[in-house]
C-alpha positions in Angstrom: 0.0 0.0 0.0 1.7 3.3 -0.7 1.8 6.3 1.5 -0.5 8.3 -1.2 -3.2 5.6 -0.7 -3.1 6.2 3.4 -3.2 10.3 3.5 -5.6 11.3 6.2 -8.6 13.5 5.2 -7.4 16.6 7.9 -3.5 15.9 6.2 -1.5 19.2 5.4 -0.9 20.0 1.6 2.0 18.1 0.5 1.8 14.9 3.8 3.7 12.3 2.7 1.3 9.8 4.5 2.2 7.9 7.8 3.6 4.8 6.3 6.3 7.2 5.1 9.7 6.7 7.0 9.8 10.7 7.1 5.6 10.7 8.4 5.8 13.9 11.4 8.8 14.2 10.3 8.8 16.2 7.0 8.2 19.8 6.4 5.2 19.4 5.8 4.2 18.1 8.1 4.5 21.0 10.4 1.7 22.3 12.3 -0.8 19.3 10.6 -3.2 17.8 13.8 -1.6 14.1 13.2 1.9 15.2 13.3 2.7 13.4 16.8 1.1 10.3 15.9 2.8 9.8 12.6 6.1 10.4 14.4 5.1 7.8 16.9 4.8 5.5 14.3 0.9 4.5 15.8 -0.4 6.0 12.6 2.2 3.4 10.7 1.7 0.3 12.9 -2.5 0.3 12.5 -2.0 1.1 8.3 0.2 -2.0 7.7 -1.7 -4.7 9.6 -2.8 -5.8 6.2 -3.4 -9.7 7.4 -6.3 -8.2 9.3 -7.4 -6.4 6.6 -7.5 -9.5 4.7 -9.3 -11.6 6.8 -12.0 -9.2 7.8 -12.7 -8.1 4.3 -14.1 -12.1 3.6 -16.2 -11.8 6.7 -19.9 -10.2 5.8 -21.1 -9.7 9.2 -18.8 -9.5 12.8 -20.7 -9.9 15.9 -18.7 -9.3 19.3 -20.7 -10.8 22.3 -19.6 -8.9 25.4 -20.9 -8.9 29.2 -19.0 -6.5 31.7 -20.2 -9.3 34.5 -18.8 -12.9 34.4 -21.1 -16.1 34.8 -24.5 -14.3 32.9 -24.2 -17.4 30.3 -21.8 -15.4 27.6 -20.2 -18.6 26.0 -23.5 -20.2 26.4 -25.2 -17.4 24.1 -22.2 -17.4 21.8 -22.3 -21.1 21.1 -25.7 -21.4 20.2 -25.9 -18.6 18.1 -23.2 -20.4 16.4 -25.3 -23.6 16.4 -28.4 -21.4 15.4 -26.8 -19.5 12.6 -25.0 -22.0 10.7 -28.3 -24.5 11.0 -29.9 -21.8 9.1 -27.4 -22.6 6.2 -24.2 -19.3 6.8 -21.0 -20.1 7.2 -19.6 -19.1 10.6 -16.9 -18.4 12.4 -16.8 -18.7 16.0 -13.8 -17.0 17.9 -13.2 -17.8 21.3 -10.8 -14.9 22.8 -11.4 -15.7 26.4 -8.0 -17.0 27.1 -8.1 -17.4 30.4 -11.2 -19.7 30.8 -11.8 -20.8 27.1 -15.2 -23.1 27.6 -16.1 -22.9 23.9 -14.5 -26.3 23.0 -17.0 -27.9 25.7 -19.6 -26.2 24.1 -19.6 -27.0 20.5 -18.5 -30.9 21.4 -15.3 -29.9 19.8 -12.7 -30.7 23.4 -9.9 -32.3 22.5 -9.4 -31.3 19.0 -5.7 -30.2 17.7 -5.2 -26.9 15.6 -3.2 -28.0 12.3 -0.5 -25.9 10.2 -0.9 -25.5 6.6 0.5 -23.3 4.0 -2.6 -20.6 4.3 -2.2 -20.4 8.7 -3.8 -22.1 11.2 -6.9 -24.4 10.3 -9.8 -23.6 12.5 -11.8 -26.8 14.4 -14.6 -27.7 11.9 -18.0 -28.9 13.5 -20.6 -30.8 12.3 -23.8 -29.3 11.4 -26.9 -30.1 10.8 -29.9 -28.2 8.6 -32.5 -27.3 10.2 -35.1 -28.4 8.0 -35.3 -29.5 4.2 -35.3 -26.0 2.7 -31.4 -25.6 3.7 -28.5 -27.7 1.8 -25.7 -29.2 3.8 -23.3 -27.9 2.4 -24.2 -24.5 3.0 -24.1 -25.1 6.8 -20.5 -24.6 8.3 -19.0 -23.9 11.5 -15.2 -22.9 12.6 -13.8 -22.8 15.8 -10.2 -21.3 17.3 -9.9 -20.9 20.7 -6.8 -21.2 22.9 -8.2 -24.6 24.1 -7.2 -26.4 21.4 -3.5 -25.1 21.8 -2.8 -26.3 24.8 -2.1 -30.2 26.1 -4.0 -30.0 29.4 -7.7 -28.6 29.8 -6.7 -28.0 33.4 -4.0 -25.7 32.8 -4.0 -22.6 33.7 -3.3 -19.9 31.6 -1.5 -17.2 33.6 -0.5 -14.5 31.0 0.1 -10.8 31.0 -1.4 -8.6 28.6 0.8 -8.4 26.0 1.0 -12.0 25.3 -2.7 -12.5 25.3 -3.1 -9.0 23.1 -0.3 -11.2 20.6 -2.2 -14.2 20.9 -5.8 -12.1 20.0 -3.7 -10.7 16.7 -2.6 -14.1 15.4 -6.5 -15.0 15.8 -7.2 -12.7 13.3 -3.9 -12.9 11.2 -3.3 -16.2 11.0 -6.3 -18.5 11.1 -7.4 -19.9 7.7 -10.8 -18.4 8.3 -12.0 -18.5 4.6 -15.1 -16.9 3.5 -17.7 -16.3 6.2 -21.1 -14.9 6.4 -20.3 -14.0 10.1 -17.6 -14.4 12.5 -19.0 -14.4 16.1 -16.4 -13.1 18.8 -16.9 -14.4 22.2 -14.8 -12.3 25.2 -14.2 -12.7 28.5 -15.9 -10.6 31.2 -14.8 -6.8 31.8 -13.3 -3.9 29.7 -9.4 -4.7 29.8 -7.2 -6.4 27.5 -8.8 -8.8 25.4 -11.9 -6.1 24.3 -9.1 -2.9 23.9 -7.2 -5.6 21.7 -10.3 -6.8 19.6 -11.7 -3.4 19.0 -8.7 -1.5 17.9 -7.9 -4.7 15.5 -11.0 -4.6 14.1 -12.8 -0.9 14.4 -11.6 0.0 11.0 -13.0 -3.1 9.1 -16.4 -3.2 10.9 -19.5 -2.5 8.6 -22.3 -0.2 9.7 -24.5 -3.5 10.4 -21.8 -5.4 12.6 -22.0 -4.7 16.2 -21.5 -5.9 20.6 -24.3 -8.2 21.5 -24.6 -7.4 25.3 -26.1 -10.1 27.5 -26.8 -9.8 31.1 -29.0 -11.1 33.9 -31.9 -9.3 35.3 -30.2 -8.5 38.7 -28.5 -5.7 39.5 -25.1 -7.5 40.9 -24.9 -7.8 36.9 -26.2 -5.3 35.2 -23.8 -2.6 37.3 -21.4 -4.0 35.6 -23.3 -4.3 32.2 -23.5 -0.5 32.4 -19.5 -0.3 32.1 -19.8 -2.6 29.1 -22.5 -0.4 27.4 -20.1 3.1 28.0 -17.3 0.9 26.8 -19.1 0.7 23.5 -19.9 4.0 23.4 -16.4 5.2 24.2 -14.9 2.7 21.7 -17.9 3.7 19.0 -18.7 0.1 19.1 -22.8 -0.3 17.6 -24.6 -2.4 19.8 -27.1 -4.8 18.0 -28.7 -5.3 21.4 -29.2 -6.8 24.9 -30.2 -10.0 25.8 -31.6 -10.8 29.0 -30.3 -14.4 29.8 -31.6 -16.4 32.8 -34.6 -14.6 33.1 -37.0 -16.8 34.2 -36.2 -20.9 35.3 -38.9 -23.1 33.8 -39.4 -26.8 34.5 -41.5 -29.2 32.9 -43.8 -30.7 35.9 -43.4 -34.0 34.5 -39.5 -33.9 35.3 -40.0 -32.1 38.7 -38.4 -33.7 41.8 -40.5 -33.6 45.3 -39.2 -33.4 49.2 -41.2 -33.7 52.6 -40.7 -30.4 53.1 -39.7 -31.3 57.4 -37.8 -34.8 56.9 -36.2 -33.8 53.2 -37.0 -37.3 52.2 -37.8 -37.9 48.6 -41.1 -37.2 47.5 -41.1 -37.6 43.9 -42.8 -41.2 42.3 -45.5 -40.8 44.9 -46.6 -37.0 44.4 -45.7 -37.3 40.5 -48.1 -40.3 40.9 -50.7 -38.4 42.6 -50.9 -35.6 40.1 -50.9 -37.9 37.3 -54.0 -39.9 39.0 -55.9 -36.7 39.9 -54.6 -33.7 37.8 -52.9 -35.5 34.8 -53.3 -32.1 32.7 -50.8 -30.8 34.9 -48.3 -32.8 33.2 -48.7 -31.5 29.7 -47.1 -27.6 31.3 -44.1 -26.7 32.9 -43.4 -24.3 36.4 -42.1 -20.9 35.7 -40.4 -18.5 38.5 -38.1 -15.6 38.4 -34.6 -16.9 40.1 -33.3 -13.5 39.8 -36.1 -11.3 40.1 -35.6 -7.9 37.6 -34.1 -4.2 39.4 -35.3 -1.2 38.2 -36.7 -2.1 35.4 -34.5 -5.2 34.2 -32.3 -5.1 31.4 -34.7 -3.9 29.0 -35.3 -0.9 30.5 -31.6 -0.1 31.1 -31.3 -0.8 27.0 -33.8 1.7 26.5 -31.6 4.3 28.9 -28.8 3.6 27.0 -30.9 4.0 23.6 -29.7 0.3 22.1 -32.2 -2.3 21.1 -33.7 -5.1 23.5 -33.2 -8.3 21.9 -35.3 -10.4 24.2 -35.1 -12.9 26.6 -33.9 -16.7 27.2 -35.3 -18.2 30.1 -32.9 -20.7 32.8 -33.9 -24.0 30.9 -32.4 -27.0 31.6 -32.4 -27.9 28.0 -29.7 -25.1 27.3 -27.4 -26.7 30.2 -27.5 -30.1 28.8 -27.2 -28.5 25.2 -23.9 -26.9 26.7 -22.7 -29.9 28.4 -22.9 -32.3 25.4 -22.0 -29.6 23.0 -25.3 -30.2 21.0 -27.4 -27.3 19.5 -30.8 -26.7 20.7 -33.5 -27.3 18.6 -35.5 -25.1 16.2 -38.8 -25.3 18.4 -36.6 -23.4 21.1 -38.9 -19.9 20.7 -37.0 -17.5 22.6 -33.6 -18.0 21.2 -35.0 -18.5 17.4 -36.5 -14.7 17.7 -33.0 -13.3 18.5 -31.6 -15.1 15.8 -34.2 -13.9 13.7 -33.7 -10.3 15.0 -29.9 -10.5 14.3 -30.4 -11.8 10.7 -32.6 -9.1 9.7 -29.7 -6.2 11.0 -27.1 -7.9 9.2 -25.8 -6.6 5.8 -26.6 -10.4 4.1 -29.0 -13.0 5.2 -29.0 -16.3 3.7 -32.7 -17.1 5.2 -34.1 -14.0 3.1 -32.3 -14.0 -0.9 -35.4 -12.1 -1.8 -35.8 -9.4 0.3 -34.0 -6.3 -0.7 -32.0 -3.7 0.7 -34.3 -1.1 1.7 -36.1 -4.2 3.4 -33.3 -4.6 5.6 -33.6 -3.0 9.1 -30.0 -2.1 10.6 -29.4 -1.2 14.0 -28.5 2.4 15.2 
């Protein structure tokens, strides 16, 4: 790339652009409002990360899912997304850049599996997918995986970096994975606002498209979403779009036919003869599940703190046990799961390119703000 092709728009007449070994250096250069950094050599070091360049401009949609508080169910979220997406017949990319406690392995039913080396970088983890019904080809469903997990020997070591080696570790993510052509490339981070986010966002701020975006996922109580808040200014101090909220965990529901009963004074179990009893006397019952609020919503919940910060609300996935034993056995949930299918459906319809809608044209498209 030549220095000509790099001039900022604000550059003084005559800047010999800041991949230029004489960039705040020249006369020119004098008095121009980019002078310092071009004779840091910032200016230099962001133009020629051209691998980065390279692999984002094959990518059609980037979605970072973030969440300031850890244990809300990130990974969780990120995985079947994954699952969801790629079912629907897109190729994704799935990026695990929690280095510290990499659980997306686990997740997809992937543990175990070794990076290889070819010629083009690093070959992602391929998983297998299944359509999701009849109307979507196989071969059009694929799913990639890199995460730290499968680079090292013991899933029970522990990964005690400093910054900079996880920040060089994020890089070679992005540089040096074989990624190929993707219709999105989901990013899933650790919890806060330090290294990893700083490392992703400044990599990739100046490839993102209008439509690509921070999921933000939360649960209703405030223990989490005071820390959700520093995620949402994060985005708005980084000038990250946010493609919306989700509020995970927010209600526990349990089939009543796979309910366990104790005497509530001797704890003993209760469970053939009650289940017995209802299915005698009330054997409706068993056709409808219990639903309660484990972590009952503060001020509002998490949709009304997306409305405060003016991002959208993407809905809500209830504490199932079907999502923990999807997680477990690294298995996708199925279509007939409601509440994740309309966040799926809400994310296809801001992306820049959706697979499930070939007819619908652009000024049918709705895009975030």
């Amino acid at each position: 790339m030549s220095s000509a092709d790099t001039v900022p728009d604000n550059a003084n007449s005559g800047c010999v652009g800041p991949t230029s070994e004489q960039a705040g250096k020249a006369d020119a250069c004098a008095g121009c409002p980019n002078q310092s950094i071009c004779a840091s050599g910032e200016a230099k070091k962001i133009d020629e990360n051209i691998d980065v360049k390279n692999t984002m401009s094959k990518v059609e949609n980037t979605i970072l899912v973030l969440s300031g508080k850890g244990g809300v169910g990130k990974s969780t979220f990120s995985a079947q997304l994954a699952f969801g997406l790629a079912k629907k017949g897109n190729k994704v990319g799935l990026l695990d850049v929690d280095i510290c406690g990499p659980s997306i392995p686990l997740m997809l039913g992937i543990r175990g599996q070794e990076v290889h080396q070819s010629a083009s970088g690093w070959s992602p983890v391929y998983v297998d997918v299944e359509p999701e019904d009849e109307t979507v080809e196989e071969d059009d469903c694929e799913l990639a995986v890199m995460s730290i997990g499968f680079l090292i020997p013991d899933p029970d070591s522990a990964i005690i970096w400093r910054g900079p080696k996880k920040n060089g570790l994020i890089e070679q993510f992005f540089t040096t994975v074989d990624w190929g052509d993707l219709d999105y490339l989901i990013v899933d981070t650790p919890p806060g606002t330090s290294d990893e986010h700083i490392s992703v966002v400044q990599l990739l701020k100046r490839y993102l498209k209008p439509t690509d975006g921070a999921v933000v996922v939360t649960t209703p109580q405030e223990v989490s979403m005071m820390d959700v808040r520093k995620e949402l200014n994060f985005c708005k101090q980084t000038n990250l779009n946010v493609l919306g909220v989700v509020e995970n965990m927010s209600t526990m529901t349990i089939p009543i036919n796979s309910l366990a009963f104790v005497h509530n004074e001797t704890g003993a179990d209760a469970t053939q003869e009650l289940q017995q009893l209802i299915a005698d006397k009330c054997p409706e019952l068993l056709s409808h599940s219990i639903a309660m609020n484990i972590f009952p919503p503060a001020g509002g919940g998490p949709k009304a703190m997306a409305e405060k910060f003016d991002v959208p609300f993407l809905g809500k996935l209830p504490m199932d046990p079907s999502i923990q034993k999807a997680a477990e056995a690294g298995s996708s949930l199925s279509k007939s799961f409601k509440p994740l299918q309309d966040i799926l459906n809400k994310l296809i319809r801001t992306s820049s390119k959706s697979k499930s809608s070939t007819q619908q044209d652009e000024a049918g498209i709705i895009y975030a703000n």
